[in-house]
KEPA-619770 format. One record per residue (C-alpha): residue in three letters; chain; x, y negated, z. Coordinates in steps of 0.1 Angstrom, whole numbers, plus 5000, padded with zeros to 4 digits. Layout:
N
REC   aa  ch    px    py    pz
REC  Ala   A     X     Y     Z
...
REM end
This chain:
261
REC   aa  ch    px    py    pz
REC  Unk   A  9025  4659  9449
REC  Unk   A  9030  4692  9436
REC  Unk   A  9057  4718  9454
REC  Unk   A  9076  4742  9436
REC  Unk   A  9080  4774  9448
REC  Unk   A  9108  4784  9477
REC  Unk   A  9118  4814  9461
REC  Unk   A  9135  4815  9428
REC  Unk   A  9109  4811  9405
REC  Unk   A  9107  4785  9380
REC  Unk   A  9076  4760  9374
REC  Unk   A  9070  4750  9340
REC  Unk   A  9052  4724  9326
REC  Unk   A  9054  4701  9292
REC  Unk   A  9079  4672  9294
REC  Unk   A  9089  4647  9268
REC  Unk   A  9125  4632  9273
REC  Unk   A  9126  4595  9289
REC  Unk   A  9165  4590  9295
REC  Unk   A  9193  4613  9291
REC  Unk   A  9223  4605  9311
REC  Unk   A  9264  4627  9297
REC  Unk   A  9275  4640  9336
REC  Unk   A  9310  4650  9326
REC  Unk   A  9321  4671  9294
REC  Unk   A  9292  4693  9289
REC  Unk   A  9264  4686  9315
REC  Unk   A  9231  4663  9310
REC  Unk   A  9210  4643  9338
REC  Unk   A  9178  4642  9319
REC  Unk   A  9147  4621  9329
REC  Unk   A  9110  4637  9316
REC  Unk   A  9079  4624  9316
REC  Unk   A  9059  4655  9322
REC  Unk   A  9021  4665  9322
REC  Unk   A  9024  4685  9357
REC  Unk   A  9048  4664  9376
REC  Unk   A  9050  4631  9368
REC  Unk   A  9082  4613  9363
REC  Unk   A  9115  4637  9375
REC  Unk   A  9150  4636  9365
REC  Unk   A  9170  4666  9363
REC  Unk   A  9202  4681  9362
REC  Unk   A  9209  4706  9330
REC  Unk   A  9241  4726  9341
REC  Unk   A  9265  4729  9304
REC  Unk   A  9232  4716  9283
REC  Unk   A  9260  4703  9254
REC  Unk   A  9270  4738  9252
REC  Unk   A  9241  4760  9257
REC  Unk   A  9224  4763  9224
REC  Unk   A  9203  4792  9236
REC  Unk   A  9191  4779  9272
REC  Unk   A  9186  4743  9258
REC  Unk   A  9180  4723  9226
REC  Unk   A  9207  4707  9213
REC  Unk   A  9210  4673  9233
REC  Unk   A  9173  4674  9246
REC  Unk   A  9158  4655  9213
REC  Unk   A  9138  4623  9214
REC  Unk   A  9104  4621  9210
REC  Unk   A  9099  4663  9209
REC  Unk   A  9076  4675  9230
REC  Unk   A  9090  4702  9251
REC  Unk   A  9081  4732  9275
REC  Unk   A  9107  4731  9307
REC  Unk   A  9114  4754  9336
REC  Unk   A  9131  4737  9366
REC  Unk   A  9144  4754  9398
REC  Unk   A  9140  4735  9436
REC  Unk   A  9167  4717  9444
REC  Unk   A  9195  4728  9459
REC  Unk   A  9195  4705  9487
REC  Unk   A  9179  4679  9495
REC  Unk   A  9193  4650  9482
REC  Unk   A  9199  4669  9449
REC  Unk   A  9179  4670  9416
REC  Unk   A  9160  4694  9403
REC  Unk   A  9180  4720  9379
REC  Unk   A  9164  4728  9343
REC  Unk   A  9163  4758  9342
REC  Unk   A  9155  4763  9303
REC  Unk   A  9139  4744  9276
REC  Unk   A  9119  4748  9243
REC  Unk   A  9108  4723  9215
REC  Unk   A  9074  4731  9211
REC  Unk   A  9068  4701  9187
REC  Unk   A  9098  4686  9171
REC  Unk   A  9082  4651  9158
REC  Unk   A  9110  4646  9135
REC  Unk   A  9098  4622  9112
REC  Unk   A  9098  4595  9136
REC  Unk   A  9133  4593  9137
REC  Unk   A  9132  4588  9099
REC  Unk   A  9114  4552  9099
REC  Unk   A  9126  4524  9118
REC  Unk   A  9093  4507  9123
REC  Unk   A  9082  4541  9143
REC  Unk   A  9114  4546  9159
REC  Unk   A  9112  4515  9173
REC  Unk   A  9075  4519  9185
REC  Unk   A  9085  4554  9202
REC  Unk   A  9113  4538  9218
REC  Unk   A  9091  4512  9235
REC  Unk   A  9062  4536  9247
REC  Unk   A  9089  4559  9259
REC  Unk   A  9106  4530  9278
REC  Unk   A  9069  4519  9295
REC  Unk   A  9061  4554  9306
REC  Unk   A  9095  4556  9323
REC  Unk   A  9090  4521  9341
REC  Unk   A  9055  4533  9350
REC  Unk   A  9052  4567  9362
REC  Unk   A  9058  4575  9394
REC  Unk   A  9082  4601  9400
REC  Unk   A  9070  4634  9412
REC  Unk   A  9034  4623  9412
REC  Unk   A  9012  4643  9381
REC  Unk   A  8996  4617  9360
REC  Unk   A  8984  4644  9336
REC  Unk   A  8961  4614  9313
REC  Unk   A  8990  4588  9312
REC  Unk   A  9012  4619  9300
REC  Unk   A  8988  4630  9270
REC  Unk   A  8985  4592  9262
REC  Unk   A  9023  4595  9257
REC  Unk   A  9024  4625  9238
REC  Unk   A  8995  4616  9214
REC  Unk   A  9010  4584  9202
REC  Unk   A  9040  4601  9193
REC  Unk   A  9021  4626  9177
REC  Unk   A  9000  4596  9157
REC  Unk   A  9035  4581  9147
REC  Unk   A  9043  4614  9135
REC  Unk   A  9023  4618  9117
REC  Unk   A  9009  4584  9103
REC  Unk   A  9025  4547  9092
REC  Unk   A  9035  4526  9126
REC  Unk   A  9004  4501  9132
REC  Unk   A  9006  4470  9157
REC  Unk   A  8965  4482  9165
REC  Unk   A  8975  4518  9175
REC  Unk   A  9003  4509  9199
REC  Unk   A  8983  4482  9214
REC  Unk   A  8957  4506  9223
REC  Unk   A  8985  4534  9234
REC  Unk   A  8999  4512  9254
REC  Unk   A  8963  4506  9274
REC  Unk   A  8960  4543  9273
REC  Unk   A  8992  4547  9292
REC  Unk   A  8986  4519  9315
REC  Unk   A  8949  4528  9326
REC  Unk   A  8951  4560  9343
REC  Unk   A  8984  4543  9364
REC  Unk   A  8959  4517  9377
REC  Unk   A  8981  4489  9359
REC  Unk   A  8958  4479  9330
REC  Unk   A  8947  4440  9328
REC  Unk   A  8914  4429  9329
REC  Unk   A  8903  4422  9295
REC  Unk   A  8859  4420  9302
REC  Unk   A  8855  4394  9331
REC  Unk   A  8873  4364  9342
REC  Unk   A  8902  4376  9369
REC  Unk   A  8888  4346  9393
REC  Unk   A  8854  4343  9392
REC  Unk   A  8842  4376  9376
REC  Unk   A  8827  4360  9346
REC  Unk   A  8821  4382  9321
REC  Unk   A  8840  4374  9283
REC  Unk   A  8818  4372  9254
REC  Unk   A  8818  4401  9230
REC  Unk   A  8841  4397  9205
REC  Unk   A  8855  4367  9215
REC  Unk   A  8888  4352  9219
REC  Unk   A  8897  4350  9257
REC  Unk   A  8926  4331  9277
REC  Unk   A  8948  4358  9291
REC  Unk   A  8969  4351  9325
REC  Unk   A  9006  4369  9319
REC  Unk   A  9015  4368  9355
REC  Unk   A  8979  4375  9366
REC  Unk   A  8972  4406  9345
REC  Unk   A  8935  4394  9329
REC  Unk   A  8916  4371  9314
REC  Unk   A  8912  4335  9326
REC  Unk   A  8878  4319  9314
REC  Unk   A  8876  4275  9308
REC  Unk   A  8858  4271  9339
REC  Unk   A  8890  4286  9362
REC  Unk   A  8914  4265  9343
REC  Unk   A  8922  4290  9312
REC  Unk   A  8959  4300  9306
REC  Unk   A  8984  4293  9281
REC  Unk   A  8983  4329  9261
REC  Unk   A  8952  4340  9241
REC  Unk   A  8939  4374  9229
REC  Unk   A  8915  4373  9203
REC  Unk   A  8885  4388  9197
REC  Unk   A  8889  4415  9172
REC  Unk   A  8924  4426  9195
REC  Unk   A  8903  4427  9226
REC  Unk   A  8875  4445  9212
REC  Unk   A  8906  4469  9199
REC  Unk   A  8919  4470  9237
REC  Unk   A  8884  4476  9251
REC  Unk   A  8879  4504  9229
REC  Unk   A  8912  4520  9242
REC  Unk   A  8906  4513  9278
REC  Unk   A  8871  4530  9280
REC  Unk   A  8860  4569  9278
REC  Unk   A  8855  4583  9243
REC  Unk   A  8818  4586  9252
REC  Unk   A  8814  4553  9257
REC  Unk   A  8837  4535  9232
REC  Unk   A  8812  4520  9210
REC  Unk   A  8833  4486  9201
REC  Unk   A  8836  4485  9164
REC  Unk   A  8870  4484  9150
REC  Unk   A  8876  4462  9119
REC  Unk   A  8893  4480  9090
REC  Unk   A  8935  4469  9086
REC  Unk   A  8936  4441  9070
REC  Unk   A  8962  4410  9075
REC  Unk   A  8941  4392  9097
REC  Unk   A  8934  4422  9122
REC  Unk   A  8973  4430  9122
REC  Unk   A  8985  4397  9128
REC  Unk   A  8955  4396  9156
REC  Unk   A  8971  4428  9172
REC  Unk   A  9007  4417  9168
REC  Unk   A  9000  4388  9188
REC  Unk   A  8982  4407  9214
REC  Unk   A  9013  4430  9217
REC  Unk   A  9035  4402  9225
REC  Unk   A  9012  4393  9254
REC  Unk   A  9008  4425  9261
REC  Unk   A  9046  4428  9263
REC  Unk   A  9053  4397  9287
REC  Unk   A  9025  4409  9309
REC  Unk   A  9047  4442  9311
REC  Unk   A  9082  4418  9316
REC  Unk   A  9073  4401  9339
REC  Unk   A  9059  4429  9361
REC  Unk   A  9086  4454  9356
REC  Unk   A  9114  4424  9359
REC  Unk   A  9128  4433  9327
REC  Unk   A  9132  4435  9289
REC  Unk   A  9121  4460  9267
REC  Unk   A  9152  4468  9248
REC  Unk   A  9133  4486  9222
REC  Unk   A  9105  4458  9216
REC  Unk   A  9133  4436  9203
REC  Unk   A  9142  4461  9176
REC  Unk   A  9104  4468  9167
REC  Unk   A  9100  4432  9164
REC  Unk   A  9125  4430  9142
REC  Unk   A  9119  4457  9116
REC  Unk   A  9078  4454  9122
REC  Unk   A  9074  4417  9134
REC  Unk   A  9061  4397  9099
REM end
């Protein structure tokens, strides 16, 4: 875990806003993913007033430089110090499909990341998704495979290549039985399971999950069958993540809504 300095000086690292708490008239406790310190929540002294120290309201979904100070005491948080946008991402706020997709990948990485501890590969997975939803169309494929890119480097990825009991492995491009409370894939022989992934989405997932060296899976083209395929490999994908968090995703209801058919 990284330590700031004693003295007065500031570290700095990028962050992207998680949660942002109103702490009386004009202060902010703000929670940031960031590349160089994990998860931390901070406290930013008059942040509704200070247009110069802080952008206004800490946006969504911009990616920002901070500087935070030690904490005062021990049982304190962290003060930010200043703040800078550094990449605004302003047109996902324009389209509800990749609002809603934000939203949800902002809401995993703050269940996921640990706080204080620098997860500098979970962080960039973050920040280039919202970068993708910038600037392209919201597709079910793309946040399927963010998603995995998130989850790998945390250690909480499923198994998606071998059978979770006996190790056996999944045939390429094949649909495979996927176990929501067991995190992987189930083969026939060890009794199955009641979800399925199919084999174009798991190829997809496999791509995500390995290096960019060796990602040699070949992705089919868009086309209603392969959405559809990823769609339903989301919503497994997103009761695997329920049920081990204990909780809803309160933005996967809206993306269903406005990005479900």
């Amino acid at each position: 875990m990284p330590r700031l300095p004693s003295d007065d000086r500031a570290a700095g690292t990028e962050a992207l806003v998680v949660r942002r708490i109103s702490y009386g008239e004009t202060d902010l406790v703000v929670h940031f993913a960031t590349r160089d310190m994990g998860r931390v929540a901070c406290f930013a002294r008059s942040a509704k007033r200070s247009r110069r120290r802080f952008p206004s309201g800490f946006p969504s979904f911009a990616l920002l430089e901070i500087h935070v100070g030690p904490p005062p005491r021990a049982d304190a948080m962290r003060p930010v110090l200043d703040a800078v946008v550094l990449r605004p991402n302003l047109a996902i706020a324009g389209d509800l499909p990749r609002f809603a997709a934000a939203g949800l990948l902002v809401e995993l990485a703050r269940e996921a990341m640990s706080e204080e501890q620098p997860e500098p590969a979970a962080f960039e997975a973050l920040a280039g998704y919202l970068l993708e939803l910038n600037d392209a169309p919201f597709d079910w494929g793309g946040l399927l495979a963010a998603e995995l890119r998130l989850l790998a480097p945390l250690g909480l990825a499923p198994r998606l290549s071998h059978c979770i009991s006996c190790e056996a492995p999944a045939p390429p491009g094949k649909a495979a039985f996927f176990d929501v409370r067991r995190g992987g894939i189930v083969c026939r022989k060890c009794g199955g399971a009641d979800r399925t992934i199919s084999g174009a989405a798991r190829e997809r997932m496999l791509a995500a999950l390995a290096p960019a060296a060796e990602a040699t899976a070949q992705l089919l083209p868009p086309s209603p069958d392969t959405t559809a395929a990823y769609r339903d490999a989301h919503r497994t994908m997103l009761a695997f993540l329920e049920h081990h968090v204990g909780r809803r995703f309160r933005s996967a209801r809206l993306l269903d809504e406005v990005a479900g058919s």
